[in-house]
C-alpha positions in Angstrom: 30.6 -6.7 -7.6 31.3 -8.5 -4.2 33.6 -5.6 -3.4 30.6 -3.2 -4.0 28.7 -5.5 -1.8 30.8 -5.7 0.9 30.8 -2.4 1.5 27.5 -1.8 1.3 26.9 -4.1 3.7 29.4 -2.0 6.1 27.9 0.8 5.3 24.7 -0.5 6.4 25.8 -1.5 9.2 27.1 1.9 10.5 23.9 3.6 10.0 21.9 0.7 11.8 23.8 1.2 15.0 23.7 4.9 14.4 20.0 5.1 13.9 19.8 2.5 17.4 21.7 4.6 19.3 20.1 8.0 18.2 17.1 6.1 18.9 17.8 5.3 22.3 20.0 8.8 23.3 16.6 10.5 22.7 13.6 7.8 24.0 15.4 8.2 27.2 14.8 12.0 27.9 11.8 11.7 26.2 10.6 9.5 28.2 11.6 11.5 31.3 10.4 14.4 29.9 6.8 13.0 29.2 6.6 11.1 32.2 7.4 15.0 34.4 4.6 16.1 32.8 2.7 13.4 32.8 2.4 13.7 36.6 2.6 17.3 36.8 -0.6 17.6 35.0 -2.5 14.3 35.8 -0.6 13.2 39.5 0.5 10.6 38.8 3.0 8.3 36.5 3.1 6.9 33.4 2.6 3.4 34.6 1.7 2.3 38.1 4.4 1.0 40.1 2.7 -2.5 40.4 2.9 -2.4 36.5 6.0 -0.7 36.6 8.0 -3.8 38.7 6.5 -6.4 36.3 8.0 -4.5 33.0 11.0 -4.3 34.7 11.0 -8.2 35.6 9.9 -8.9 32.1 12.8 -7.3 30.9 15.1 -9.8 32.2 16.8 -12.1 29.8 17.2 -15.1 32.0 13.5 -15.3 33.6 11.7 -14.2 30.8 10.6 -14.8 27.0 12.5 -11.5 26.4 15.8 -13.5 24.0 13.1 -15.3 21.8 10.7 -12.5 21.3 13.4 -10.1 20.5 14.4 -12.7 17.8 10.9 -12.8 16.4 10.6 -8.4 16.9 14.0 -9.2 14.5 11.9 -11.0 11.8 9.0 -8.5 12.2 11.8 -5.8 11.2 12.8 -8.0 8.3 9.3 -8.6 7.0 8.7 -4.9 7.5 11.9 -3.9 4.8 10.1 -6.8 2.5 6.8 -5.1 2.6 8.6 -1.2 2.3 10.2 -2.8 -0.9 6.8 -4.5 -1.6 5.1 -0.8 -2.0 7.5 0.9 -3.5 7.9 -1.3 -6.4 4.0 -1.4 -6.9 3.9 2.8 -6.9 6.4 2.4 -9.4 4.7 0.0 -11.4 1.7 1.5 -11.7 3.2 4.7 -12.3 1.2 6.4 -9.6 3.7 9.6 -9.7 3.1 9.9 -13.1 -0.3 9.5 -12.7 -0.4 12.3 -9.9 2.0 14.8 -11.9 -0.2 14.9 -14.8 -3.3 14.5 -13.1 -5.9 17.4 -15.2 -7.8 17.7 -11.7 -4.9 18.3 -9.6 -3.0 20.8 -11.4 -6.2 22.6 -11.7 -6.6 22.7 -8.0 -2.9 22.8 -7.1 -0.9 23.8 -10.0 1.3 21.8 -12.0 4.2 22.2 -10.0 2.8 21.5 -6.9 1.5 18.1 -8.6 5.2 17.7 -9.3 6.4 18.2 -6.2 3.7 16.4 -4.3 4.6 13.4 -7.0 8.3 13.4 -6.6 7.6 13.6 -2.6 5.8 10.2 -2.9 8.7 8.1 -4.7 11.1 9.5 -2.4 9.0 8.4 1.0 6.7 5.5 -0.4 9.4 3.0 1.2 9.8 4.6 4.0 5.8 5.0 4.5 5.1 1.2 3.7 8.1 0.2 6.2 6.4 2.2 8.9 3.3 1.6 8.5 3.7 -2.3 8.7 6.2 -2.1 11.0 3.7 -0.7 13.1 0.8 -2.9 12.2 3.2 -6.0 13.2 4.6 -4.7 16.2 0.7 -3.9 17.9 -1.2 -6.9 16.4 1.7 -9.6 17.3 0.4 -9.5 21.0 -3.1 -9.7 20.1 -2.5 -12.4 18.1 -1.2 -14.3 20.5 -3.6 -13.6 22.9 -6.3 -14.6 20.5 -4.9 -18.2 20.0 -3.5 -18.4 23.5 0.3 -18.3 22.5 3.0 -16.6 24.7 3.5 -13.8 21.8 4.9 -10.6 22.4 7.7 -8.0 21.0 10.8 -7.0 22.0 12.0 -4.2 20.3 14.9 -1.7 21.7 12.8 1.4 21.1 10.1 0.2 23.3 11.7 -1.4 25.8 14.3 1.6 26.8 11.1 4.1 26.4 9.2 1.1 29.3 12.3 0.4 31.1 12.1 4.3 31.8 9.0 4.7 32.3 9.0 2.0 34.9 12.5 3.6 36.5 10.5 6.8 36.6 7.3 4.9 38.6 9.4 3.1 41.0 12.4 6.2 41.7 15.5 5.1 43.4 13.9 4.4 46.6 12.0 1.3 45.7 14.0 0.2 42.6 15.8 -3.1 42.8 19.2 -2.3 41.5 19.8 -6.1 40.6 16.8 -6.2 38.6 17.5 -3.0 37.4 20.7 -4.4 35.8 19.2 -7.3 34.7 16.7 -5.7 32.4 19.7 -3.3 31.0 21.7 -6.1 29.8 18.2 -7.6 28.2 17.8 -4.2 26.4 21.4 -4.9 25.0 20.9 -8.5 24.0 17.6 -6.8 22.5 19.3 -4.7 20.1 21.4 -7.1 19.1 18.7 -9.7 18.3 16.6 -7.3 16.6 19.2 -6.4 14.7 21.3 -9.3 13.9 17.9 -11.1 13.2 16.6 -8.8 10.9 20.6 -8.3 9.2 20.7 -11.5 8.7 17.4 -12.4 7.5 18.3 -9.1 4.9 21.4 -10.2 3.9 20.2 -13.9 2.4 17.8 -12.3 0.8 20.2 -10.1 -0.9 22.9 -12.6 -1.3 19.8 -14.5 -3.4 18.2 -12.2 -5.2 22.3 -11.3 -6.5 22.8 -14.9 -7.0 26.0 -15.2 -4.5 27.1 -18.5 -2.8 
């Protein structure tokens, strides 16, 4: 059993740092990309380059709250799994494919294999669509709570802070880009990824190594 374990935890692993570098090998483009026609079409950037120095500034893990709230973006992504596990297990429960598949209604409407399919297309993606969902809700209202109860609250997460670090590249150009800041805020996307992830990993693995009953 700890064997099996084991290497489902390497496995895991792999596709976590797969999925974070796919992630940012394509924000990157993307981001130039949007931000070309961004200005082709409105004349202007993303961001303003006043805004556009500031992100870049914020970025930077040793004047900033960046280590911290890259930490806490790590729990969001953690509570985020408990909640995708959360949803699916109360589908499940309630037998809400069932429910759909042999729903009189639908299969009049939409035949009884289409009730099917549409049923065995909901346990396959209720996970991901819970984990997504409140991912999202945590990552936007985090700030605003903050705000609200005047705490220094923000997220870091590696997604959207290579997509603003470009952005903000993109705004500024080589010209008036600070190549020591520049730096700065790369190595704080790379402590970034590592918090979110080792955070979150961590957080993941004591709850499995509980819920298995492992020392």
């Amino acid at each position: 059993q700890l064997i099996d374990f084991g290497t489902e935890v390497t496995q895991l692993t792999r596709s976590q740092l797969a999925a974070a570098l796919g992630n940012i090998g394509l924000v990157i483009p993307g981001a130039i990309l949007f931000d070309f026609f961004w200005r082709a079409i409105f004349g202007q950037h993303v961001i303003p380059m006043e805004y556009a120095q500031k992100t870049i500034s914020s970025l930077n893990p040793f004047a900033s709250l960046t280590l911290p709230m890259a930490a806490l973006t790590g729990v969001l992504l953690w509570l985020s799994s408990i909640m995708a596990g959360w949803v699916e297990n109360w589908v499940v429960y309630r037998r809400i494919p069932e429910a759909i598949a042999q729903n009189r209604t639908l299969k009049r409407v939409f035949s009884s294999e289409s009730s099917q399919k549409f049923a065995d297309w909901l346990i396959r993606n209720t996970s991901a669509i819970g984990g997504n969902v409140s991912l999202g809700f945590f990552l936007a209202f985090t700030p605003i709570f903050g705000r609200f109860f005047g705490l220094p609250l923000d997220v870091r997460h590696i997604t959207l802070s290579t997509g603003a670090l470009t952005f903000s590249v993109c705004a500024l150009g080589v010209t008036d880009l600070n190549a020591s800041d520049f730096l700065l805020a790369c190595f704080g996307i790379i402590l970034i990824g590592l918090l979110n992830f080792g955070v979150s990993f961590a957080l993941a693995l004591y709850t499995a190594l509980r819920a298995r009953r492992i020392r």
